[in-house]
N, CA, C, O and CB atoms as a CASP TS submission, in Angstrom:
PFRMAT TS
TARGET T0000
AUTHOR 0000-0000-0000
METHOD Language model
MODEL 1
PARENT N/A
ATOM      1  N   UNK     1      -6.838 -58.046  21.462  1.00  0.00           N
ATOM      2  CA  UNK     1      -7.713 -58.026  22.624  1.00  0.00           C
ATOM      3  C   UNK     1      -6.860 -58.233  23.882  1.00  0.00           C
ATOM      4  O   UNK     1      -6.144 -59.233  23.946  1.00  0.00           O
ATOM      5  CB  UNK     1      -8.827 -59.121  22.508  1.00  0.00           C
ATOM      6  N   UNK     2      -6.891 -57.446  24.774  1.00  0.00           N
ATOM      7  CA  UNK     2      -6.041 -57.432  26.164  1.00  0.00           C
ATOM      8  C   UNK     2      -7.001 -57.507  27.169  1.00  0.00           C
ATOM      9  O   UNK     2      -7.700 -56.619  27.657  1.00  0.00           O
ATOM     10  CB  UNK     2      -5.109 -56.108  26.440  1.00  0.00           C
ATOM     11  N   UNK     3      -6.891 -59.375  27.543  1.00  0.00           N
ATOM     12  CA  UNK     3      -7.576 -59.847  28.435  1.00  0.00           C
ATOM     13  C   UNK     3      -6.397 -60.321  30.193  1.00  0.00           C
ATOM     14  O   UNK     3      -5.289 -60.812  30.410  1.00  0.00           O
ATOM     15  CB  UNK     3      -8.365 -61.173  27.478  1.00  0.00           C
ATOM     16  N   UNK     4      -7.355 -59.868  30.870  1.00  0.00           N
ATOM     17  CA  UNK     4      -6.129 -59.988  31.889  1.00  0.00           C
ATOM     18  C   UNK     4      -6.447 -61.628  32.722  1.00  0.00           C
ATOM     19  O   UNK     4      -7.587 -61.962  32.399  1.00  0.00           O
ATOM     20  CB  UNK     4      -6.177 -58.387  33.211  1.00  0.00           C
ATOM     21  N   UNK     5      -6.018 -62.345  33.346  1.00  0.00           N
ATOM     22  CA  UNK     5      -6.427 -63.795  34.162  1.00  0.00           C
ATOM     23  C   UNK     5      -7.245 -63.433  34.855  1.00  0.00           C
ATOM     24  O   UNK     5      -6.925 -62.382  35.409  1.00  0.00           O
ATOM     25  CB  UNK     5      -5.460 -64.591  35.028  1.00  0.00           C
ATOM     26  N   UNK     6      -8.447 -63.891  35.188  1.00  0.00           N
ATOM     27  CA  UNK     6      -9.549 -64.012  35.942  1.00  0.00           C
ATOM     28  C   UNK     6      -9.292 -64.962  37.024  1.00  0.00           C
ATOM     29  O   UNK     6      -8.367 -65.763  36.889  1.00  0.00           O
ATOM     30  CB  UNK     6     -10.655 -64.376  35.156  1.00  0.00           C
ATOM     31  N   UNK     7     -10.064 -64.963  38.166  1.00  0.00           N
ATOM     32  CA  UNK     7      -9.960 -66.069  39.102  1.00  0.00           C
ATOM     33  C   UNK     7     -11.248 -65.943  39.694  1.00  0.00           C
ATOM     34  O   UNK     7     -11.700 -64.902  40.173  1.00  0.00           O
ATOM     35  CB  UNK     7      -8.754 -66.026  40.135  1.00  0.00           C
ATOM     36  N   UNK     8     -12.059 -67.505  39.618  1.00  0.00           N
ATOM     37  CA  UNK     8     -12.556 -68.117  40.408  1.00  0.00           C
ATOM     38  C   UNK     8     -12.490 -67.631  41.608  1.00  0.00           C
ATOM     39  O   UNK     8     -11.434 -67.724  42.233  1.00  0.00           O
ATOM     40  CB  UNK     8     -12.222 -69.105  40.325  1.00  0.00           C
ATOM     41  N   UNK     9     -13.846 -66.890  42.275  1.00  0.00           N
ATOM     42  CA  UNK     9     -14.164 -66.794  43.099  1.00  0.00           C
ATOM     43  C   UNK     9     -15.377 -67.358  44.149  1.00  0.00           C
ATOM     44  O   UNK     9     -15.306 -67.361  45.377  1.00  0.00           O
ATOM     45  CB  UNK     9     -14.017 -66.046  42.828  1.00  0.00           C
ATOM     46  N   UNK    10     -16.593 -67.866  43.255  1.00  0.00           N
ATOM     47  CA  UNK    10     -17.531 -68.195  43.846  1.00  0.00           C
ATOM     48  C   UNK    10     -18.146 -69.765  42.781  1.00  0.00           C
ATOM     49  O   UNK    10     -18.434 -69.690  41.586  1.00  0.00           O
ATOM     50  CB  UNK    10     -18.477 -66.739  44.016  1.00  0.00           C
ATOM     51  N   UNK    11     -18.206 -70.941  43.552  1.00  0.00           N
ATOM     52  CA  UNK    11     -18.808 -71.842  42.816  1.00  0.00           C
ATOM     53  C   UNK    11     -20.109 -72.405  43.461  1.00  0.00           C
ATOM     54  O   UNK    11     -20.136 -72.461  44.690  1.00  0.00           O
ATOM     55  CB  UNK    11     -17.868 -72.833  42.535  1.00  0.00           C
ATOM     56  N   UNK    12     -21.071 -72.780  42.825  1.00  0.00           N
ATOM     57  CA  UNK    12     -21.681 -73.298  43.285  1.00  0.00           C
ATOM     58  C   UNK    12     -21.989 -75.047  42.734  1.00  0.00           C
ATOM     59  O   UNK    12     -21.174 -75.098  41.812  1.00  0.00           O
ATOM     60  CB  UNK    12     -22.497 -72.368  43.316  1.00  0.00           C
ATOM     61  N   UNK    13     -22.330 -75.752  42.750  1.00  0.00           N
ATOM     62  CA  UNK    13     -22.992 -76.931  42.221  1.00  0.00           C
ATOM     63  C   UNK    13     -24.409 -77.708  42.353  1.00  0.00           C
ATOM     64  O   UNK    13     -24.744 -77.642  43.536  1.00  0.00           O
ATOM     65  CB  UNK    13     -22.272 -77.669  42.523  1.00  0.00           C
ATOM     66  N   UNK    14     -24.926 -78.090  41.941  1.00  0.00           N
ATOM     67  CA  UNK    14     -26.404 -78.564  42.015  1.00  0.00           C
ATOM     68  C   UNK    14     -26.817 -79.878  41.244  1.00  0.00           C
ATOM     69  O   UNK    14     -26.490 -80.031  40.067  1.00  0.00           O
ATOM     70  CB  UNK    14     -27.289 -77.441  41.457  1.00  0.00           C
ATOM     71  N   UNK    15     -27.425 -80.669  41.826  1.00  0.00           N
ATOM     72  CA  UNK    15     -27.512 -81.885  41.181  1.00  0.00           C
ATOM     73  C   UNK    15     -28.744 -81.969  40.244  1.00  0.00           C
ATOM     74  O   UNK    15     -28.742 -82.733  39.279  1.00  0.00           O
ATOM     75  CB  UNK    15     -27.528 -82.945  42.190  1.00  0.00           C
ATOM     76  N   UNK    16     -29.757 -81.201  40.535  1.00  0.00           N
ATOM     77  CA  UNK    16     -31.032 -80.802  39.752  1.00  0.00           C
ATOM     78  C   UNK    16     -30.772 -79.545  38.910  1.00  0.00           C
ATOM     79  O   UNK    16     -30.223 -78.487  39.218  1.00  0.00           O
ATOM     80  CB  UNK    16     -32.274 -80.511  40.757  1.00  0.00           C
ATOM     81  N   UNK    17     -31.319 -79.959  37.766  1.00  0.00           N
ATOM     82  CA  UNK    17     -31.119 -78.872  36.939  1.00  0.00           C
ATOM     83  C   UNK    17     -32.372 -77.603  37.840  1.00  0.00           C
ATOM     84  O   UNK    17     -31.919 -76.487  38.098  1.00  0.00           O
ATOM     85  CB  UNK    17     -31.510 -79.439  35.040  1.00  0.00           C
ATOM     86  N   UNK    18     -33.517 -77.852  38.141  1.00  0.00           N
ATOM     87  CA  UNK    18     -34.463 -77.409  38.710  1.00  0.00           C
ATOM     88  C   UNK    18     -34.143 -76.443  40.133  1.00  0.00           C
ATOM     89  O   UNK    18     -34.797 -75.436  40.408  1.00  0.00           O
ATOM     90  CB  UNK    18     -35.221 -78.570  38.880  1.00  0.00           C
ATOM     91  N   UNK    19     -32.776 -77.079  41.125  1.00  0.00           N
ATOM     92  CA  UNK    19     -32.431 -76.421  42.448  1.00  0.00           C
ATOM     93  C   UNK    19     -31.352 -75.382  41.007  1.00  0.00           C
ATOM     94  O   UNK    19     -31.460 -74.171  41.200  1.00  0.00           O
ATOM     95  CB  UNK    19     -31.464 -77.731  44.184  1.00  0.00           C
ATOM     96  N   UNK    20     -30.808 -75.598  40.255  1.00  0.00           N
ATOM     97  CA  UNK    20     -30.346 -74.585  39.735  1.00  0.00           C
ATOM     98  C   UNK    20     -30.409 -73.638  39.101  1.00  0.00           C
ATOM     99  O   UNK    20     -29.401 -73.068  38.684  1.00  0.00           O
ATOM    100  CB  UNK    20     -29.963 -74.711  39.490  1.00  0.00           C
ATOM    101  N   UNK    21     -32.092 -73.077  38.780  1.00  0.00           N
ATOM    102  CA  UNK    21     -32.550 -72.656  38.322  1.00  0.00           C
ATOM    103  C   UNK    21     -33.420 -71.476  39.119  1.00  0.00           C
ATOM    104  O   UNK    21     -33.811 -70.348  38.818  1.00  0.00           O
ATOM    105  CB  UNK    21     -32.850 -73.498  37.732  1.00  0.00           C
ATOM    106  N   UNK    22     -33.518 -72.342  40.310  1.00  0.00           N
ATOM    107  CA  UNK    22     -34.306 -71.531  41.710  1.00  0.00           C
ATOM    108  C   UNK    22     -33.216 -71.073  42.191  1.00  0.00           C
ATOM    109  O   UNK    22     -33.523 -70.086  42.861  1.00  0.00           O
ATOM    110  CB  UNK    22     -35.197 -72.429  42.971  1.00  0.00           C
ATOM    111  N   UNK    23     -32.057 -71.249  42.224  1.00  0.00           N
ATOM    112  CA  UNK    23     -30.661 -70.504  42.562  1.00  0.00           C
ATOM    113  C   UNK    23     -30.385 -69.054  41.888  1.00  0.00           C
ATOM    114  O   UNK    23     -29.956 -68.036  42.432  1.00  0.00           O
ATOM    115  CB  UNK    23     -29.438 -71.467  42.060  1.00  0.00           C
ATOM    116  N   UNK    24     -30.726 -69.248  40.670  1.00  0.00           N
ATOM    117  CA  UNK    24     -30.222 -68.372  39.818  1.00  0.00           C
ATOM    118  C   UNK    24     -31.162 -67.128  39.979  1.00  0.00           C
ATOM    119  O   UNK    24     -30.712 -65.996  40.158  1.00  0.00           O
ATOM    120  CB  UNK    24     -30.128 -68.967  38.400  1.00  0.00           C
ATOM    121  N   UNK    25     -32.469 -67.411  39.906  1.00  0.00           N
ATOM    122  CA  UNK    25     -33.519 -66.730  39.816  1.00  0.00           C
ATOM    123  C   UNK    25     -33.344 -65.998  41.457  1.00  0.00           C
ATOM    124  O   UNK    25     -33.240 -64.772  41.440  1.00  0.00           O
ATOM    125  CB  UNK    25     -34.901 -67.733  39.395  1.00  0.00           C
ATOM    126  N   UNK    26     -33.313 -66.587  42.660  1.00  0.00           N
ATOM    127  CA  UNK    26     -32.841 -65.645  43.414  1.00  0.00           C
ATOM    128  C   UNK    26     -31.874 -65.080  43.192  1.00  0.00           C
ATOM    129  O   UNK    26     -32.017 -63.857  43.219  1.00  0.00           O
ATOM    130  CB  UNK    26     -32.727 -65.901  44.338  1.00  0.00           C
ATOM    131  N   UNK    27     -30.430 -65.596  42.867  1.00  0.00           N
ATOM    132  CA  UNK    27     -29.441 -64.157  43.098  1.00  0.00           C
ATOM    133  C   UNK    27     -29.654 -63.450  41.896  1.00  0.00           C
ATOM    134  O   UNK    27     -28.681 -62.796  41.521  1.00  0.00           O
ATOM    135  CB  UNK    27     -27.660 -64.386  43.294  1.00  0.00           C
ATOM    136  N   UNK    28     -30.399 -63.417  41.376  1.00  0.00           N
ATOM    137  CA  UNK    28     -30.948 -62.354  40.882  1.00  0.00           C
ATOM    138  C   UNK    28     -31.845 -61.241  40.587  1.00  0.00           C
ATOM    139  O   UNK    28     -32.139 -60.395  39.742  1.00  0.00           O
ATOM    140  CB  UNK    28     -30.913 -62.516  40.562  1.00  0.00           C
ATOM    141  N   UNK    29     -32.150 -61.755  41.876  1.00  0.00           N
ATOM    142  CA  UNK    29     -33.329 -60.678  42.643  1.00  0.00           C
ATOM    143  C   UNK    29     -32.603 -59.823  43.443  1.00  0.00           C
ATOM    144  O   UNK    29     -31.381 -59.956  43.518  1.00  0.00           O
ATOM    145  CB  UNK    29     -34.512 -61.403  43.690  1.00  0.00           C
ATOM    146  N   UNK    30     -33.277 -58.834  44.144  1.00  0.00           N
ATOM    147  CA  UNK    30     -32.769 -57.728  44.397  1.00  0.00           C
ATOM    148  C   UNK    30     -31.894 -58.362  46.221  1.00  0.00           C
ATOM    149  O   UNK    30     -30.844 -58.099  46.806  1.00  0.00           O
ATOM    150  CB  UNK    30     -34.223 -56.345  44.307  1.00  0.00           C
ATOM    151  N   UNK    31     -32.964 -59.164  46.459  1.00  0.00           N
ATOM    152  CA  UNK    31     -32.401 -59.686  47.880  1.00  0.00           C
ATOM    153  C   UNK    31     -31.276 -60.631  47.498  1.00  0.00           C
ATOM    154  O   UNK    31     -30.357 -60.761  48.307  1.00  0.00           O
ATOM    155  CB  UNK    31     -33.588 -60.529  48.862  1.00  0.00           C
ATOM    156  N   UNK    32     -31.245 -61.302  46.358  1.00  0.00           N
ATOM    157  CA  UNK    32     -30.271 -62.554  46.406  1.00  0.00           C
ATOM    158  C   UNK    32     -29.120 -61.545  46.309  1.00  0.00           C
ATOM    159  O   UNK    32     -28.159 -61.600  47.075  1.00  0.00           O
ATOM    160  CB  UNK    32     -30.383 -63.897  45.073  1.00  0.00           C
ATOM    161  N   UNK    33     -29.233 -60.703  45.431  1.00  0.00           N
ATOM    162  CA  UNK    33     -27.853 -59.983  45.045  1.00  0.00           C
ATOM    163  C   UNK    33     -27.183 -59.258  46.142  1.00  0.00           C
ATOM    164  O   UNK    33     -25.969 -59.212  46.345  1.00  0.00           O
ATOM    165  CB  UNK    33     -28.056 -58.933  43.930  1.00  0.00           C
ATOM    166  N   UNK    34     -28.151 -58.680  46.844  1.00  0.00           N
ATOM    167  CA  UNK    34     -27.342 -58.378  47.831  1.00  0.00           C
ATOM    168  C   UNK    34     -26.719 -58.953  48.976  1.00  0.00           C
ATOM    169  O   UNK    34     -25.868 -58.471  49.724  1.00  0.00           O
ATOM    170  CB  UNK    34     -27.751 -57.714  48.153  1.00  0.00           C
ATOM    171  N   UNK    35     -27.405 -60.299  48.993  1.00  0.00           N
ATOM    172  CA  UNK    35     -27.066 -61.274  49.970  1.00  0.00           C
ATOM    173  C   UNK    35     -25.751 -61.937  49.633  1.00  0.00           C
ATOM    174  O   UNK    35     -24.922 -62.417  50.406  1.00  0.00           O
ATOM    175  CB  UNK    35     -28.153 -62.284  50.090  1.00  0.00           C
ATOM    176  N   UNK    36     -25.735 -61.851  48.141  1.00  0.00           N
ATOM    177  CA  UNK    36     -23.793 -62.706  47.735  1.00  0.00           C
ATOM    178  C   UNK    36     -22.647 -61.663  47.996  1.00  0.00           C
ATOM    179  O   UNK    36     -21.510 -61.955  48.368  1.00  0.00           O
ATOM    180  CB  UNK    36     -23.425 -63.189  45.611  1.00  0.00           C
ATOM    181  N   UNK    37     -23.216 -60.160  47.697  1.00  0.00           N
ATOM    182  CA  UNK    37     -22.378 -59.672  47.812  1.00  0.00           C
ATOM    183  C   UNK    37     -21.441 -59.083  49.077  1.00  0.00           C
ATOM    184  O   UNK    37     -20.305 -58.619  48.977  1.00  0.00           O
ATOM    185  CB  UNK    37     -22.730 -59.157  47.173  1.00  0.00           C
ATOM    186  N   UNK    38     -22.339 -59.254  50.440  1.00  0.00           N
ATOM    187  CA  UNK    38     -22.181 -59.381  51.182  1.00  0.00           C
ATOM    188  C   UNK    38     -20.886 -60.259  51.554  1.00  0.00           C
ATOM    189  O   UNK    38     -19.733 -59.986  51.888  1.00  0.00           O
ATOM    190  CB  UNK    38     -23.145 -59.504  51.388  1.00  0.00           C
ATOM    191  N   UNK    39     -21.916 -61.932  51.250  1.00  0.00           N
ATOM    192  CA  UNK    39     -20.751 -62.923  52.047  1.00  0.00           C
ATOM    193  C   UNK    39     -19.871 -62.866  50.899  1.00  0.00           C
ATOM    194  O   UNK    39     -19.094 -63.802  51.091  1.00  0.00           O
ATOM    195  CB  UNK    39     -21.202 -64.705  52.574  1.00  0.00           C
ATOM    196  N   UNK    40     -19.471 -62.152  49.536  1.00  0.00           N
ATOM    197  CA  UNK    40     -18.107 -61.862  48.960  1.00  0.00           C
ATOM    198  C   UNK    40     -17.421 -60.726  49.950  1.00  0.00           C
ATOM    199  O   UNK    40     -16.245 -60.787  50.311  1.00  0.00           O
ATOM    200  CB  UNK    40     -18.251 -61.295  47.311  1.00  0.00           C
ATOM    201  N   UNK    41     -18.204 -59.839  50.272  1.00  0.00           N
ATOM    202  CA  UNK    41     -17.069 -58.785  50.919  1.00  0.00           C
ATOM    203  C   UNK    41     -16.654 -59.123  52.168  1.00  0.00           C
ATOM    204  O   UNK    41     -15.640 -58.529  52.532  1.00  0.00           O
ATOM    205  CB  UNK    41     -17.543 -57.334  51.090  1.00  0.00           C
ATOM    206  N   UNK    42     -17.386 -60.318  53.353  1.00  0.00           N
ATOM    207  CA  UNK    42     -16.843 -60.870  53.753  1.00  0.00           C
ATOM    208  C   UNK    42     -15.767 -62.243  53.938  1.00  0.00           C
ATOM    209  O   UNK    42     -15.107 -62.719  54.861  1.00  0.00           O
ATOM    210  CB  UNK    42     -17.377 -60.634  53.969  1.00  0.00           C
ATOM    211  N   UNK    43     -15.981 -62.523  52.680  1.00  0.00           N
ATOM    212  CA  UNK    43     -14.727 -63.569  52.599  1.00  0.00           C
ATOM    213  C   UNK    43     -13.527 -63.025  51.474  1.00  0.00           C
ATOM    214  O   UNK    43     -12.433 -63.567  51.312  1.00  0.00           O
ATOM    215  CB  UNK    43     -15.375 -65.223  52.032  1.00  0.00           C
ATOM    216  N   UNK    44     -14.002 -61.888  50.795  1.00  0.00           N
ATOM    217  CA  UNK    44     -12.837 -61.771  49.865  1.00  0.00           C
ATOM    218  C   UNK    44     -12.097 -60.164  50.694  1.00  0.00           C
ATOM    219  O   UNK    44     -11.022 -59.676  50.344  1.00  0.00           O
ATOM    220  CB  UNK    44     -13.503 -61.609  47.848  1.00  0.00           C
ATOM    221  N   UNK    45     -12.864 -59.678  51.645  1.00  0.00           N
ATOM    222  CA  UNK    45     -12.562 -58.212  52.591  1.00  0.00           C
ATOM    223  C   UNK    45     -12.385 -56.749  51.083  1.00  0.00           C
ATOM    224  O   UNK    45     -11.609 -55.809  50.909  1.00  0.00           O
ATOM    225  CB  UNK    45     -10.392 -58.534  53.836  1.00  0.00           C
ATOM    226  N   UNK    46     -13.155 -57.114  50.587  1.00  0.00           N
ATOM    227  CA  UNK    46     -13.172 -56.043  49.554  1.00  0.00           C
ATOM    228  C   UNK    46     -13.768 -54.844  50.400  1.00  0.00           C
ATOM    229  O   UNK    46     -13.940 -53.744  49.875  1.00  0.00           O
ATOM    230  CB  UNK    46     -14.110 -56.449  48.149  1.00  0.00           C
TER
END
């Protein structure tokens, strides 16, 4: 298997399992997703 190093790009943390769950469920909506990918192409300049 030819796996190449990955890197950490985006973390988040949450102290409620509950705020992390309402996290998830947006970026995975059609608005959340496009909203990360955004502030990735502005902080990573992809």
């Amino acid at each position: 298997m030819n796996r190449r190093p990955l890197r950490l790009i985006h973390y988040e943390y949450f102290i409620t399992e509950d705020d992390a769950k309402a996290r998830e469920v947006f970026l995975k909506s059609g608005f959340g997703r496009n909203n990360l990918k955004k502030a990735l192409k502005r902080t990573l300049l992809i």
